[in-house]
Each structure stands twice: as structure tokens, then as C-alpha cells.
N, C-alpha and C positions, 0 to 999 in steps of 0.2 A: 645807302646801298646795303648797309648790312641787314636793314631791318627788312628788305626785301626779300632775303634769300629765307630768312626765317618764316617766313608769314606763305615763302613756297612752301616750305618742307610742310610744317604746319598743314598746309592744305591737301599734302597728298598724302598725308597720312592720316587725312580724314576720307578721305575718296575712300582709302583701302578698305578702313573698318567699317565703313559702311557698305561696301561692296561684300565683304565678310557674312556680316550682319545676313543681309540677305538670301549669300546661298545655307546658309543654316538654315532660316526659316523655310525655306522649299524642302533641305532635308528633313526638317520636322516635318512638314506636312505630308509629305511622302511616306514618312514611318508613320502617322499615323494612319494616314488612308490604308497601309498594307495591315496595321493592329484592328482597324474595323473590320475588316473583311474578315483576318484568322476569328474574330467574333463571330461575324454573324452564322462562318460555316459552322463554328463550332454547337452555338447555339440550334444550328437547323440539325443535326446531327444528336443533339442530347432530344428533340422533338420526336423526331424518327425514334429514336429507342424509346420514348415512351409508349408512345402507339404502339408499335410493336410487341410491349410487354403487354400492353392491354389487349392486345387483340392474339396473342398466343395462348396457346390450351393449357387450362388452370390441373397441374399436375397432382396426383392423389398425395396424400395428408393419410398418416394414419400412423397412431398411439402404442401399436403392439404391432402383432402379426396377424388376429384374427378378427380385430377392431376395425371399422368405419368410420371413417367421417361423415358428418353431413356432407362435405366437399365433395366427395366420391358418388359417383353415380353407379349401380350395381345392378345388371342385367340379369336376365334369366340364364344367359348361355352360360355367366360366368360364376354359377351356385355350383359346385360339387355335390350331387345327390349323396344322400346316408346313405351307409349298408344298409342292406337288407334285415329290417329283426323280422322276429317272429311275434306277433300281437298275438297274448294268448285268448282265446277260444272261450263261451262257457264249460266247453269239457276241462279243457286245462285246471279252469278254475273248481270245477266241479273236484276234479282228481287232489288236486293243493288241498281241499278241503276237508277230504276224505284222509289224505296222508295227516293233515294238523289233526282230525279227531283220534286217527291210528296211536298217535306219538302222544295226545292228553290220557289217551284210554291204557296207557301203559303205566302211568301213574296209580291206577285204581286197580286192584289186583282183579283177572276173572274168574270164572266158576269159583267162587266159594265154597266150603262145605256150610251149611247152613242147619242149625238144631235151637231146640229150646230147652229151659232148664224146668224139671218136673216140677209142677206145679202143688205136689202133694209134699217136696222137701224143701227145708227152709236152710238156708244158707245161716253158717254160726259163725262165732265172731265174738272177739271178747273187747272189751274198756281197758285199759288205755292203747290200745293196738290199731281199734277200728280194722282191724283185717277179717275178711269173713272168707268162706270157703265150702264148696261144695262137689263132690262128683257128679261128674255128668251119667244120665244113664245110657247103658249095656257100651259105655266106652266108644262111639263111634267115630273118634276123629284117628287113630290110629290101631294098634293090635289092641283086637277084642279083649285079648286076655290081661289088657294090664289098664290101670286108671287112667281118666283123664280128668284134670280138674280145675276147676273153674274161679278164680278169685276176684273177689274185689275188694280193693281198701281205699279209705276214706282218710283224709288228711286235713280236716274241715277244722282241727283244733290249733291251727298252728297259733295262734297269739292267745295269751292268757286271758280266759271267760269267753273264750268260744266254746259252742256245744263242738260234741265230738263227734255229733250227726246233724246236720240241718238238712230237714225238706227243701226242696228247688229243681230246676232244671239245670241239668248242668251239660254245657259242649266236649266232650270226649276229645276231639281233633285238637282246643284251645284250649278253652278254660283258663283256669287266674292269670292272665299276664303271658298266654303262651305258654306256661307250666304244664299242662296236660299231654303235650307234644312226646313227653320223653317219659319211662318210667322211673328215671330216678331224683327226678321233682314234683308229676303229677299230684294233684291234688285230692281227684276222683279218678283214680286206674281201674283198672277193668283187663285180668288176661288167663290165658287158660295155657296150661301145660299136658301136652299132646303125651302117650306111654311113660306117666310120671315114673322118675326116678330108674330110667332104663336106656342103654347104648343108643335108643332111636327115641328119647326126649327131644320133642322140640316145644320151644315157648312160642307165643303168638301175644302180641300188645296194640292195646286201640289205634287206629289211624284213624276212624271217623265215628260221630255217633252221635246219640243222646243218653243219658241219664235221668232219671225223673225220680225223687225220693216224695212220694207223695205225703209221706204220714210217720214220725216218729213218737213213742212213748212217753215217759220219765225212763222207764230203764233203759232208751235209747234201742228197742226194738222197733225195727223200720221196716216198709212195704213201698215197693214202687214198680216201675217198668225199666227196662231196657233194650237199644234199639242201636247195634256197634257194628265195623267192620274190625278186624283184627288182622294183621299179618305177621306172616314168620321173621321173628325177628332173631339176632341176636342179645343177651345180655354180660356185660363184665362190668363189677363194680357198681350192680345197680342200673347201669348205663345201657339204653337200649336200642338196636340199630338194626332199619328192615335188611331180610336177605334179598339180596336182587334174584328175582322171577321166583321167589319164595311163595310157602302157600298160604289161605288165606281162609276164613272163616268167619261166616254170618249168623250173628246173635242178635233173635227176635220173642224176645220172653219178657212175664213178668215173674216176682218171686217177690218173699218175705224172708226176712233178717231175725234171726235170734241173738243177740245180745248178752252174753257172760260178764259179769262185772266183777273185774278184778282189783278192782279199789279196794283197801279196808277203810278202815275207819278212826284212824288213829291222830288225824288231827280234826277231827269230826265230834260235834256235840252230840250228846246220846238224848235221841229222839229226834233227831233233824238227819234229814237224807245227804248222801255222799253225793258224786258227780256224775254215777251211774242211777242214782233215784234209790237208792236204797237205804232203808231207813236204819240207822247205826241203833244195837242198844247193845251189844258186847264190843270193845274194844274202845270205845269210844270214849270221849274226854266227857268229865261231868261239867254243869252247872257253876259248879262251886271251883274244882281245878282250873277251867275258862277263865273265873274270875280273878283267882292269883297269877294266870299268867298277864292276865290283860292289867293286874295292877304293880307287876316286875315290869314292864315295858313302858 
């Protein structure tokens, strides 16, 4: 009898957990039937937003403010037309051209006075100077009553055993290195001095030209041409600087060169010529003194 009551209990306490058992499992199934469903709307819902993004209007893209994309599509309506310029004209250009010649042509002084130097006087000039000088005649670049004159110096010696004249053509404007620019490096200058040595002196220095020494001597008497413009310059110190709207003068001449030789002769063998060509025989070192000096050194 006891073993009956147990073998009840036993039994009804398997009914229960099995009865248990089973409304669980309908609850499972239940929550998962309602977790399908929050799927599949959720997934029809991310479907819709795709489409949607693909079929919505692809919005403009762009790098700056004034920049396009290729993305952008750009109408006529939406260009903002330029201002208005002004395209110039062949007059325009015509006038532009006239003004650029106006403004070169002021570089280059106008009316000149224009003269040549008499062909009957010879410009003088001594060794070691190379400066040569001449009056112009009856004075015409300022008052009749006072000189005006005309110089030119050569500077052809600068390094030791150079002549102190060489034949050549030479550029008045350049020359060595730019040197010729200025008169107190020039090499070949060229300038004239307007009422010399009076309250209304003005100088004038090459700005353009040519020079041509065609033919020098032994005594370094020379003949050429020259072909210059000059303008009114200032000088200090050598140092030469045009006047602005100053005047100007055209030199179209040729002339010949007398040559003074101021050399002696005293480190000169006697019968042998100096630096000017002139042949030493007073002052001059003998033969025989030559030789003791050239046998003390």
C-alpha cells in the first residue's frame, strides 16, 4: 500500500511537466512566428528605401563655388552673361600704336641742331692725352659771339702696349662693355661745349652714333668720319647725365687729327723712336748706358 501512493505521486508529477513542457513550446512558436514577421516587414522597408534612393534626383556636387561637376547638368538659362566689355577696334589699335611710338619717340631727342666740322681744320691733340679739340665755325649752336667747341678723346691706351689711336669702327651709344654710355668711362667720347666758358655754357655728350678712324700714322695722326647724336647733358665729377627735354645736336662730318707728341725720350734708345714715332737723338739713353743698365739688373 505504501508503494502505491508513491508510484501516484510519481505519476502526477509527470503529467504536470509534461503539460508544462508543452505550453512553452506553443509559446516559443508564437514568439517566433511574431520575430518572422517584425523581419520580413523590416526587410520590405529597407527594400522601399533603396529604390527610393535610386530613383530620387541625383543632387549637385560641387568642389568650390564656381566649379562643376560632371554630376551637374548646366543649362543655358542658368549662365549669367559677362559685362559688357568693349572689344577694341582697328582704330583703337591704330591709336595704342601711335601713343607707344609717341612715348619711344621721346627717348630720342627732336629737331636737332645739325653742323659739320670744316673740312679745311684739323682737330689737335697731343700723346699721352689723346684729347683733341677744335672750334666750330662762326659758333652756331649758341651766341655768335662766343666759342663753341668740339672735342674728342680717345682712351684706346688703357692696358700696357696698346697704341694710343687704333683704326676701327667704333659704337658711340656702347662700345667696351657699355663704357661709352657715360663720359666718365667712355672710351671713344665725342662732345661739344655750347658759349664756352660763359653763364649760358651748356655741354652736350654722345647718346648715339658711329665713329670710324680709318688711317693712323707712326706719329699717331689720324683721319676718319663721324656720324653722332649728342644731347644736353649735365656733368659733375666727370660723371655725365642728359637734361630732360634738353637740346640736342647732329654731327655729320669727316675731319683729320694732328697729333703733338709729348713723350720725351729719356727712357728711349737714341735712334730708336718713342711711343709717338719719333725718333729720339737728344735726351735719349745711349747704346752703351742700355747696356750697364741691362747688366745692373
Amino acid at each position: 500500500m505504501k508503494i502505491l501512493p508513491k508510484f501516484v505521486f510519481f505519476f502526477v508529477f509527470v503529467l504536470i511537466f509534461v503539460s508544462c513542457g508543452e505550453k512553452k513550446s506553443v509559446y516559443d512558436e508564437y514568439s517566433d512566428q511574431i520575430n518572422d514577421e517584425d523581419n520580413t516587414s523590416t526587410t520590405d522597408h529597407d527594400s522601399s528605401k533603396v529604390n527610393d534612393d535610386q530613383n530620387a534626383p541625383v543632387e549637385d556636387t560641387e568642389s568650390g563655388d564656381d566649379e562643376i561637376t560632371d554630376t551637374e547638368t548646366v543649362f543655358d538659362d542658368d549662365i549669367t552673361p559677362a559685362p559688357d566689355e568693349d572689344i577694341p577696334t582697328d582704330e583703337d589699335n591704330a591709336a595704342t600704336d601711335n601713343d607707344a611710338a609717341t612715348d619711344d619717340d621721346t627717348d630720342e631727342p627732336m629737331n636737332c641742331t645739325g653742323f659739320s666740322l670744316d673740312p679745311n681744320d684739323e682737330l689737335s691733340g697731343d700723346i699721352p692725352s689723346t684729347t683733341y679739340h677744335i672750334k666750330i665755325a662762326d659758333n652756331i649752336l649758341g651766341d655768335p659771339n662766343h666759342e663753341d667747341i668740339f672735342e674728342l678723346r680717345l682712351d684706346h691706351n688703357r692696358f700696357e702696349g696698346d697704341p694710343y689711336v687704333a683704326a676701327g669702327t667704333y659704337d658711340l651709344a656702347y662700345g667696351y662693355n657699355g663704357h661709352n654710355s657715360n663720359n666718365w668711362r667712355c672710351w671713344e667720347c665725342v662732345s661739344v661745349t655750347q658759349d664756352h666758358k660763359t653763364d649760358s655754357e651748356k655741354f652736350y655728350f654722345q647718346k648715339s652714333g658711329t665713329l670710324t678712324i680709318e688711317s693712323v700714322d707712326e706719329e699717331y695722326n689720324f683721319k676718319g668720319t663721324l656720324s653722332a647724336v649728342l644731347v644736353e647733358s649735365t656733368i659733375e665729377n666727370l660723371v655725365s647725365s642728359p637734361v630732360e627735354n634738353g637740346d640736342c645736336i647732329e654731327i655729320e662730318t669727316s675731319f683729320e687729327a694732328k697729333t703733338v707728341c709729348e713723350l720725351g725720350c729719356e727712357d728711349v734708345i737714341c735712334g730708336q723712336k718713342n711711343a709717338c714715332g719719333k725718333v729720339c737723338e737728344t735726351g735719349c739713353v745711349s747704346f752703351k748706358q742700355e747696356s750697364l743698365i741691362s747688366k745692373k739688373h
